[in-house]
Structures are given as structure tokens and as C-alpha cells.
C-alpha positions as CSV (number, residue, x, y, z in Angstrom):
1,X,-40.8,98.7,-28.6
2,X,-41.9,100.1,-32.0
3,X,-39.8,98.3,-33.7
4,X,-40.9,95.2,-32.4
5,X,-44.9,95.7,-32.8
6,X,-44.1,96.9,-36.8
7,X,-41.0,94.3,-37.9
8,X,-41.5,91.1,-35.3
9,X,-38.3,90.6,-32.9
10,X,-34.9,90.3,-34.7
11,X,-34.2,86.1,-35.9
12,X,-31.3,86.8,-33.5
13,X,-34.3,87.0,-30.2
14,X,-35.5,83.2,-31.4
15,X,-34.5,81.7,-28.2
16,X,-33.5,78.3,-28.1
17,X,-36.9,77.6,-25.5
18,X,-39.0,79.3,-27.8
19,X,-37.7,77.2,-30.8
20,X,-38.1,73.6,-29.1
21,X,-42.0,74.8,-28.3
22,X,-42.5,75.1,-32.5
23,X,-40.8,72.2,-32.9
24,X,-43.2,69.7,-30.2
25,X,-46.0,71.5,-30.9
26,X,-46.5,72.7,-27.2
27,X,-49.3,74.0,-26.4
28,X,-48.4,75.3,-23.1
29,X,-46.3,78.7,-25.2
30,X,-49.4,79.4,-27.4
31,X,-50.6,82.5,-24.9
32,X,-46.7,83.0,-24.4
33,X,-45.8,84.3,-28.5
34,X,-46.6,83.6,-32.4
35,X,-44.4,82.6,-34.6
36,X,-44.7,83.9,-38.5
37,X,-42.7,82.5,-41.7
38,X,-41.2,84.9,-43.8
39,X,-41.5,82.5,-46.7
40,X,-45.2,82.0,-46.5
41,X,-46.2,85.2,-44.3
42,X,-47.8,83.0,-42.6
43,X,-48.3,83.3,-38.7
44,X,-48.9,80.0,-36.4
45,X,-49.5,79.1,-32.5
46,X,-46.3,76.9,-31.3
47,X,-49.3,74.2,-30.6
48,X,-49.9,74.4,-34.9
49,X,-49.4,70.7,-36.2
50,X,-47.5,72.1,-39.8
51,X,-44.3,70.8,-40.5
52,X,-41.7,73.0,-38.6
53,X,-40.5,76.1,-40.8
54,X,-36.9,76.4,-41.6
55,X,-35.4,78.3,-38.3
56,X,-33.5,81.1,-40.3
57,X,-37.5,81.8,-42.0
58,X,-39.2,82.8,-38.4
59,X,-40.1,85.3,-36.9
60,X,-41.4,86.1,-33.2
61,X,-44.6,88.4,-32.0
62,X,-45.9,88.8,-28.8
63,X,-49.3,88.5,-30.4
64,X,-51.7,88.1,-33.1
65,X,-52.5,91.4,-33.4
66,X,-48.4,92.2,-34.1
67,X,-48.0,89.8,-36.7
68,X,-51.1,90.8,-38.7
69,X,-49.9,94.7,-38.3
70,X,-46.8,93.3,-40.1
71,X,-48.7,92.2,-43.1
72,X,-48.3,88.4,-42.4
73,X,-52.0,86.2,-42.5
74,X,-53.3,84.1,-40.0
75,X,-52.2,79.9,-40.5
76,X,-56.0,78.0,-41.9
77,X,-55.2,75.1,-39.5
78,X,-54.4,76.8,-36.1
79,X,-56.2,79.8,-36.1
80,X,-53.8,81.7,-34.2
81,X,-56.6,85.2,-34.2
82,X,-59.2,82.4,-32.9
83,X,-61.1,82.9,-36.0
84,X,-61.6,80.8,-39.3
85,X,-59.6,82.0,-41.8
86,X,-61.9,83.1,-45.0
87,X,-62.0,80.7,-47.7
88,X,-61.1,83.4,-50.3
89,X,-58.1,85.0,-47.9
90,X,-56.6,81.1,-47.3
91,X,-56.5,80.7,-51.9
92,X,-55.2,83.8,-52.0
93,X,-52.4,82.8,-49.8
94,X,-52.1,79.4,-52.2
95,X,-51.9,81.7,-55.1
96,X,-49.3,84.1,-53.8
97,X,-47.0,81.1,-53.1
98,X,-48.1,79.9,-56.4
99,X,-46.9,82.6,-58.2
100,X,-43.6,82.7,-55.9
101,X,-42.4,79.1,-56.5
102,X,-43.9,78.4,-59.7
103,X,-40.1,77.3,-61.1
104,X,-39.8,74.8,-58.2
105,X,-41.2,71.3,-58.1
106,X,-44.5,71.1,-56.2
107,X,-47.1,68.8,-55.1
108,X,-50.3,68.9,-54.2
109,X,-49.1,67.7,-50.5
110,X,-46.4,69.7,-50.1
111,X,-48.3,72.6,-51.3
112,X,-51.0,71.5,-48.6
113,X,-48.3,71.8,-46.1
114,X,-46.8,74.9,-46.4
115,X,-50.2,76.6,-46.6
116,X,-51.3,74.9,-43.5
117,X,-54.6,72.8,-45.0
118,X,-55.6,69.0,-46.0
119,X,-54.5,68.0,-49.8
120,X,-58.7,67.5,-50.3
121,X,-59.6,70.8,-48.5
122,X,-57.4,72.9,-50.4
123,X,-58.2,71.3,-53.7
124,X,-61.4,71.2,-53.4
125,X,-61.8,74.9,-51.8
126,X,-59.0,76.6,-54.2
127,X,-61.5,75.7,-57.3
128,X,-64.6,76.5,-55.8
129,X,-63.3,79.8,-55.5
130,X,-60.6,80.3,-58.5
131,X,-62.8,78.5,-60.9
132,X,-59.4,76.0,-61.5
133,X,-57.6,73.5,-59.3
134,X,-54.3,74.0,-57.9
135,X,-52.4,72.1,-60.6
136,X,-54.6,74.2,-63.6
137,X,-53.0,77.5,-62.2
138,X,-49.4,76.2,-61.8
139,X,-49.9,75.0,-65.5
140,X,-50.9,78.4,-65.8
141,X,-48.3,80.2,-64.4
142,X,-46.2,78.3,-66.3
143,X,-46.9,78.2,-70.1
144,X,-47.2,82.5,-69.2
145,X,-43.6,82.3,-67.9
146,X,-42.2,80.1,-70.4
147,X,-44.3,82.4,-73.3
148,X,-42.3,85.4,-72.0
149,X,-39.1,83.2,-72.4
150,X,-39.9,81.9,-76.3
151,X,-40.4,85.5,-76.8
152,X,-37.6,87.5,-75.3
153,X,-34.8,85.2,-74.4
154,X,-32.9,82.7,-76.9
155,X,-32.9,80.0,-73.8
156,X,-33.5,76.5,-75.5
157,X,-36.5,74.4,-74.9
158,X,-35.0,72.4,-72.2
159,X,-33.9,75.7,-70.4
160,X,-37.0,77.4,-70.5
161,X,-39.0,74.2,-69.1
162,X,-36.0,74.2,-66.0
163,X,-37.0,77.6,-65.4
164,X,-40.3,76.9,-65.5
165,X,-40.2,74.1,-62.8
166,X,-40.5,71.2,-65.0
167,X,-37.6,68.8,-65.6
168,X,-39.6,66.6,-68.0
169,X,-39.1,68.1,-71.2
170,X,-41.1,66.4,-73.2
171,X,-44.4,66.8,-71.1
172,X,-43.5,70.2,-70.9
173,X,-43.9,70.6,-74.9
174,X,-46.7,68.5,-74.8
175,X,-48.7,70.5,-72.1
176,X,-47.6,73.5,-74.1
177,X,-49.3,72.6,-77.3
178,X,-52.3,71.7,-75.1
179,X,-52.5,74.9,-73.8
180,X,-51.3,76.9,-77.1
181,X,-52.0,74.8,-80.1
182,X,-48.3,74.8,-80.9
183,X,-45.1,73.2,-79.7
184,X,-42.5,75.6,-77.9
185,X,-40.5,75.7,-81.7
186,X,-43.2,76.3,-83.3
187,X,-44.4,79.2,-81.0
188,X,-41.0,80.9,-81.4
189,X,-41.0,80.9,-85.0
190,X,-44.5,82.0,-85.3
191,X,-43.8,84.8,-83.2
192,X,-41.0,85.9,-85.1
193,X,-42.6,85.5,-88.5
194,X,-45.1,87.7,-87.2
195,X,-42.9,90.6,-85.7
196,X,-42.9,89.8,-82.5
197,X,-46.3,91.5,-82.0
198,X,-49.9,90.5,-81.2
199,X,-49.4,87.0,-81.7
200,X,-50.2,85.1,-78.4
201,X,-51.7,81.6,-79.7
202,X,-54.5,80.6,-77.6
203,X,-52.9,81.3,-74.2
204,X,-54.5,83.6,-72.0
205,X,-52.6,86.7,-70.6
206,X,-51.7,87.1,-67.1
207,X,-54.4,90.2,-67.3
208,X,-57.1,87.9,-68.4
209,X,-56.4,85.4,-65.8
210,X,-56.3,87.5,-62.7
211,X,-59.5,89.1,-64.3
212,X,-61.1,85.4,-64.2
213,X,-59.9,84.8,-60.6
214,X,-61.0,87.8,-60.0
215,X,-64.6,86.9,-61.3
216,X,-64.4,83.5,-60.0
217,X,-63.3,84.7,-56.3
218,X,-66.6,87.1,-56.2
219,X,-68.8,84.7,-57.9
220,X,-67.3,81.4,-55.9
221,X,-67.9,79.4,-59.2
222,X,-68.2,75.4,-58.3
């Protein structure tokens, strides 16, 4: 029974009953068990409108109270606890998965489904409280990753912006020197020219960002 309140029921205990309620939506299992995503760590009624998670990715609790005891948050659209989810809780949820999947392609409507929210109300409530859109941050993430890569790795351009998510190579150099002042190449050999030490271009460090989300999260900036 421990086992069960601290780790949700084996994938194995996913009945077939239990998996055709997720799947219509139905309402009528919602006081019956919750459902979490291991992917997401997020946790849903059956009744939640999302786009059914993968079947191998859930996860079964008796309760709220179990899944939020096993470190997985509350879904923004159902409400499984009854309560709103806070607005900076829900973007830090969008930046986790952010930071997860950065290397994959993503949309603003697919990232709306997986975390459970409207494209507009996630856009427009992941700035008010980062202080950057969506988009800005994956950019971000990105040019940080693909920094690392110029640096330490002898990947080719192309490579680096596959791992990085972006298959468009040339808007991947582009948004580079946007965000650096110089092209991926150009990066590289500054780097090198100047021992591989303190030279970062105009890119902020993944220390200086979480410091601004950090500022913008408390401070809510518009």
C-alpha cells in the first residue's frame, strides 16, 4: 500500500476500463482515480479534454493527494486538486518541458497541448511572468546548447543545429548571429583564438538567464 501512495500503481495495473475512460473523456471515473504522465509530470481527471497521453507514459493514483506526494503537478485545464493552478507553478511546468525537449521540433500549439492550456493563454501568461515569450526561451535554450557544442565538440554546423532542434540550417546561423553577433564559424574560431576562455559573445549564460526568470517570476514583469 506504500508503495502505491509514494510510486503510483505499476503501468502493468492500467486496466483496459480505466484506459477507455482517458481516452472519452468520461466523467463518470473522475472520483474513481487520476491519471499522471511521466513525460510531463503532469496529473489529469479522466474527464480532462488534453489529447490522450501515450499509454506506456501513465500512471494511476487513487487520488490527488497521491500523485502530488509523488512529485507530479496538478493539469491547468482540469484542475484535478479543484484548485486553479498558480500562474507561476503552470510556466514553470512550460519551462521544465522547455528545457527537456529543447532538441525536438515544437510549436506553440503543441506545446499548449502537452501542458494542458490555450496557445493565447500560455503565450500571453508565460511572458507576463518570464519576462519572454515561449519561442524567446526556446531560442534561448538553444543558442546556450549549441554554444556548448561550438566550444567542446568538433560537430559541424548542420549537426549542432539537428541537436539543437532546428533542421533549417541556415535560420539556425542566422538566429545565431542575432543572438551573438557572429555566425556559428565565426564563433568557433573566435573562441579558439582566444584560448577557449572568457569569450562568450553577447549570449547570456544559463546563470544569467535563470537569474532573470528568476527576477521576472517575482516581479511578474508585463
Amino acid at each position: 500500500m506504500e508503495r502505491d501512495f509514494q510510486e503510483g500503481r505499476p503501468e502493468g495495473n492500467l486496466t483496459d476500463e480505466q484506459w477507455k475512460a482517458i481516452v472519452s473523456n468520461d466523467s463518470g471515473y473522475d472520483e474513481k482515480f487520476i491519471y499522471a504522465v511521466k513525460t510531463t509530470r503532469i496529473f489529469c481527471r479522466p474527464s480532462c479534454k488534453s489529447k490522450p497521453p501515450n499509454k506506456s507514459n501513465v500512471r494511476i493514483f487513487d487520488n490527488a493527494e497521491q500523485a502530488l506526494s509523488a512529485h507530479f503537478r496538478p493539469c491547468k485545464r482540469c484542475k484535478p486538486t479543484g484548485e486553479r493552478l498558480p500562474d507561476r507553478e503552470w510556466v514553470e511546468q512550460i519551462r521544465s518541458y522547455l528545457d527537456s525537449h529543447y532538441d525536438q521540433a515544437i510549436t506553440l500549439e503543441h506545446l499548449a497541448e502537452i501542458c494542458h492550456g490555450s496557445p493565447y493563454h500560455l503565450q500571453r501568461t508565460f511572458k507576463r511572468v518570464a519576462g519572454l515569450s515561449p519561442v524567446e526561451y526556446l531560442q534561448q535554450i538553444r543558442m546556450e546548447r549549441a554554444v556548448f557544442d561550438l566550444i567542446h565538440t568538433d560537430q559541424s554546423v548542420s549537426d549542432i543545429s539537428l541537436n539543437v532542434g532546428m533542421s533549417n540550417v541556415p535560420y539556425f546561423i542566422t538566429l545565431f548571429k542575432k543572438k551573438t553577433g557572429y555566425t556559428p564559424k565565426e564563433y568557433r574560431q573566435a573562441n579558439k583564438q582566444n584560448g577557449n576562455r572568457n569569450f562568450s559573445g553577447r549570449l547570456k549564460t544559463l546563470n544569467e538567464r535563470q537569474e532573470i526568470y528568476k527576477i521576472s517570476s517575482n516581479g511578474e514583469v508585463q
